[in-house]
ZAKEDO-234717 format. One line per 3 residues: their letters; for each residue x, y, z of N, C-alpha, C, O. Coordinates in steps of 0.1 Angstrom, whole numbers, plus 5000, padded with zeros to 4 digits. Each point is the difference from the previous one (the first is absolute). Example, Ala and Ser with C-alpha at 12.3 -4.5 7.8 and 13.67 -1.06 7.14 Angstrom:
ZAKEDO-234717
as = 5132:4943:5078:4991:5012:5000:5009:5012:5000:5010:5000:5007 | 4986:5011:4986:5009:5011:5000:4992:5011:5008:5005:5011:5001
END
This chain:
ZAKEDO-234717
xxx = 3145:7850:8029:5006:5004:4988:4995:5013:4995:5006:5007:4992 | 4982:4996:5013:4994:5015:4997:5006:5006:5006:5004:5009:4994 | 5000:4991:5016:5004:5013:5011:5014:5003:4988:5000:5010:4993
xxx = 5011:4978:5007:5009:5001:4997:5003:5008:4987:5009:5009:4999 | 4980:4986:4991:4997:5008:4987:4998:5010:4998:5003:5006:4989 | 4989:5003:5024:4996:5018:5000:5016:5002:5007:5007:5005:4992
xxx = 4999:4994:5017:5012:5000:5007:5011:5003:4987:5007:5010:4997 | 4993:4978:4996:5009:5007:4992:4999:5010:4992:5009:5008:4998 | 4976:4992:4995:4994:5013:4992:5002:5013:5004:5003:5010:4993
xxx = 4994:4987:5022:4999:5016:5003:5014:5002:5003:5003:5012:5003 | 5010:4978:4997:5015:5006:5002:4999:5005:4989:4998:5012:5001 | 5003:4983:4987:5004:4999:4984:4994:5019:4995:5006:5010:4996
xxx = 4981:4987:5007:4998:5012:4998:5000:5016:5005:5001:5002:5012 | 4999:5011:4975:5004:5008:5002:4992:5008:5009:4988:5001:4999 | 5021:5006:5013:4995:5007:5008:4988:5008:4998:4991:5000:5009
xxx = 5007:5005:4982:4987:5012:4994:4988:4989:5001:4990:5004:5005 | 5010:4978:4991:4992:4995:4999:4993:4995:5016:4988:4997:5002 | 5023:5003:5010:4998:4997:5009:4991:5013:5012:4994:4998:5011
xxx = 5009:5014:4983:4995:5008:5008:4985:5005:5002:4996:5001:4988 | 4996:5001:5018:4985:4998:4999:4990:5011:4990:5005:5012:5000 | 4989:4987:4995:4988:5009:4991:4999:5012:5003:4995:5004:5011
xxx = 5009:5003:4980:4995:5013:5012:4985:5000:5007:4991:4992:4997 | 5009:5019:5012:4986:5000:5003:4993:5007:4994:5006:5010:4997 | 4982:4989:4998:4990:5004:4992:4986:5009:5006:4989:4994:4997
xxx = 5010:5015:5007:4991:5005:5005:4991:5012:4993:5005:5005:4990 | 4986:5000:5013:4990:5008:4997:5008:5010:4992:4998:5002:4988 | 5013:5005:5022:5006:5010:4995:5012:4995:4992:5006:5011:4997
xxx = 4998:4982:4999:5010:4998:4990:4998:5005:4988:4990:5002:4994 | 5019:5001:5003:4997:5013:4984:4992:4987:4990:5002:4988:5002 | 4990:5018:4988:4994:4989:4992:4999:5007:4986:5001:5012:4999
xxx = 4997:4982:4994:4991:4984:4999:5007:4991:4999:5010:4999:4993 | 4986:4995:5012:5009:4984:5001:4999:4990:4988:4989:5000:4996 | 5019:4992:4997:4998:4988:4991:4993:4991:5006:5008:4997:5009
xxx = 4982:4997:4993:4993:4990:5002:5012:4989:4997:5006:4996:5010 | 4996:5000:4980:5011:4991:4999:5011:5000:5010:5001:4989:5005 | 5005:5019:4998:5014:5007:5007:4995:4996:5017:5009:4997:5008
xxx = 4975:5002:4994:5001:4995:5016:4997:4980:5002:4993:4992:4994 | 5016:5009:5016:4996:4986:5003:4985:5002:5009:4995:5009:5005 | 5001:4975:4991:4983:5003:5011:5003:5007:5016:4993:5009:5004
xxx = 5016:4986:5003:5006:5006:5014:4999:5015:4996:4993:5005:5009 | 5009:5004:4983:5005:5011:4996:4988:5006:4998:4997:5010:5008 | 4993:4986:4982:4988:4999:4997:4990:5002:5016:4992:5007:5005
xxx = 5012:4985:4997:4994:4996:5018:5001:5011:5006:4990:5006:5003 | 5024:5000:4999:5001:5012:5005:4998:5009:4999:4999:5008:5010 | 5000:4995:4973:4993:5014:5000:4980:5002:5002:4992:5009:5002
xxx = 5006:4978:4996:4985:4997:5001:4993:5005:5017:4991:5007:5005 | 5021:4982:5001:4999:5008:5016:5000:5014:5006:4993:5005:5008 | 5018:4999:4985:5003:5017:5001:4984:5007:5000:4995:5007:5009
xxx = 4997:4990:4976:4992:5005:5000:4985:4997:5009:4991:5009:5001 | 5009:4981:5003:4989:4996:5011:4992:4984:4990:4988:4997:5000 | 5019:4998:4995:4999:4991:4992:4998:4986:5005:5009:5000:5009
xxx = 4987:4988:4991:5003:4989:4998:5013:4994:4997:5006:5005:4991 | 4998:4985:5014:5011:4995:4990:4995:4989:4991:5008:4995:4992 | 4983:5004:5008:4994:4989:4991:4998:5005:4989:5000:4993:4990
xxx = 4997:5024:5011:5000:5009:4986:5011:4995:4989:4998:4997:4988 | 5015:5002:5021:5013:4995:4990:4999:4991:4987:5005:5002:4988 | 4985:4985:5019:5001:4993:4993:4991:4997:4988:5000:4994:4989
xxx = 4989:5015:5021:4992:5003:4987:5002:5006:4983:4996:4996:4989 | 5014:5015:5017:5005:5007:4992:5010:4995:4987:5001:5002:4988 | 5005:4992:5024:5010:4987:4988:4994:4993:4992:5003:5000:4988
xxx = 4989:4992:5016:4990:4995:4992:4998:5006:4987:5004:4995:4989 | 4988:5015:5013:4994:5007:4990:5013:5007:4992:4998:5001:4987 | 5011:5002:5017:5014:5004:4995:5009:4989:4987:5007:5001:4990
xxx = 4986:4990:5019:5012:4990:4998:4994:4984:4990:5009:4993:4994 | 4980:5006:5006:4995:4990:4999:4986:5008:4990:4999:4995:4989 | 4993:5013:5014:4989:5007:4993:5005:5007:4986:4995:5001:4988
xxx = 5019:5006:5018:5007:5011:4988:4990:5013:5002:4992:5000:4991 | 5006:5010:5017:4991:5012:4997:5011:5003:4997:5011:4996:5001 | 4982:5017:4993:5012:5011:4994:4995:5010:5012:5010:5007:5003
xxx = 4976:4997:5007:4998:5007:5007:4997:4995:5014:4998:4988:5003 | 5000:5022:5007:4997:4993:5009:4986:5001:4999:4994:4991:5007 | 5000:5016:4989:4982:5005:5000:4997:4984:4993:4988:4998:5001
xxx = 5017:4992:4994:4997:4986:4996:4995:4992:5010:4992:4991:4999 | 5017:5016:5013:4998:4986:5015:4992:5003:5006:5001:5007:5010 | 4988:4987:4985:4985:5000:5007:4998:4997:5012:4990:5004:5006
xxx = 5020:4985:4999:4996:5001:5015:5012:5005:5008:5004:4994:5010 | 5000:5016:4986:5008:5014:5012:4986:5012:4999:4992:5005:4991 | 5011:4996:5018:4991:5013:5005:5003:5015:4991:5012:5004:4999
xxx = 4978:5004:4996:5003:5007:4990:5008:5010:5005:5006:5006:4991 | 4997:4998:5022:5006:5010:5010:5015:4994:4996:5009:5009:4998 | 4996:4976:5002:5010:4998:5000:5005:4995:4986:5011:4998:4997
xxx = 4976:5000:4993:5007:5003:4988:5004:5012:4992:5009:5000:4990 | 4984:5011:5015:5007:5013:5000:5012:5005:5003:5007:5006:4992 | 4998:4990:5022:5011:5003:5005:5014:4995:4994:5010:5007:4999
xxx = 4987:4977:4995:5007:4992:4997:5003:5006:4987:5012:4999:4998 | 4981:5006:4992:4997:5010:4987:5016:5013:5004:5011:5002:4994 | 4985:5001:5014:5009:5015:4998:5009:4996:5009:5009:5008:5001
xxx = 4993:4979:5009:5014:4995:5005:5013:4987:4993:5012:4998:5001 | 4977:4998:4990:5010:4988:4995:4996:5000:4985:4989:5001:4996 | 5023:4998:4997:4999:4997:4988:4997:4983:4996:5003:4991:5008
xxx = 4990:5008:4979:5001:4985:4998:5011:5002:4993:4999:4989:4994 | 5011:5015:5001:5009:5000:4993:5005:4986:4998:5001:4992:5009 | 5005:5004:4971:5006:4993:5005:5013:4990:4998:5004:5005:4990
xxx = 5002:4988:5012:5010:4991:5006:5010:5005:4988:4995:5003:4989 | 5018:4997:5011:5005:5004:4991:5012:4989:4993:5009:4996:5008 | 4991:5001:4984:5015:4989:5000:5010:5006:5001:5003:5011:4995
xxx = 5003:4982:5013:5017:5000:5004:5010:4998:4990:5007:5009:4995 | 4993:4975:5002:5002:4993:4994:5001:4992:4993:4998:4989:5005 | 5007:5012:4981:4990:4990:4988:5010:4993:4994:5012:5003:4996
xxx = 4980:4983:5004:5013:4991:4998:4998:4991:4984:4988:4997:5002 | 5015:4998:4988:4995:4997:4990:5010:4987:4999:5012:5002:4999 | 4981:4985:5001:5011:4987:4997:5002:4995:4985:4994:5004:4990
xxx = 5012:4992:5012:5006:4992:4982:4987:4997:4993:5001:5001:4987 | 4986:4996:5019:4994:4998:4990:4989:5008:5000:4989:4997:4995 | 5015:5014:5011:4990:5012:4996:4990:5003:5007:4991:5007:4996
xxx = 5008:4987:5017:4989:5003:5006:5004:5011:5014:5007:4996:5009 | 4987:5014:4989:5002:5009:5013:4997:4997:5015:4989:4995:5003 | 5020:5008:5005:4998:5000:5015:5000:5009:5008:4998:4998:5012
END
């Protein structure tokens, strides 16, 4: 019933969604939204630079779950790659799309 479930999903949905991430490398123009990469994405540009992939998750973490506003916060990345991460990725962040307000006044 799973197979069958992504099978239809992935008919239903739009081509743009089906096509793969770009690739993310060293040299890709930057700075990147921290938000804007998936961890795979994340992964990749970490590789690029001679990184761990485990860096990723670290990062998210602290991103995602800690709230820094910097990366000089993440005490356990290496100060070499909290630097880098400084002048390649923004924390910038998330923006609403779309805001929805129901009958009884509470926003979504």
């Amino acid at each position: 019933a799973m197979r069958l479930c992504a099978s239809v999903l992935r008919h239903q949905a739009p081509k743009q969604l089906l096509q793969p991430p770009p690739t993310i490398t060293a040299s890709t123009p930057t700075p990147f939204n921290v938000h804007a990469l998936s961890k795979e994405e994340l992964e990749q540009l970490l590789l690029s630079w001679g990184e761990k992939r485990y860096r990723a998750k670290q990062i998210q973490n602290w991103v995602y779950h800690v709230g820094v506003t910097s990366f000089d916060e993440c005490s356990n990345l290496p100060k070499v790659l909290r630097a880098r991460l400084s002048e390649s990725v923004s924390l910038g962040s998330l923006a609403v799309e779309h805001e929805q307000v129901s009958r009884d006044g509470t926003t979504k």
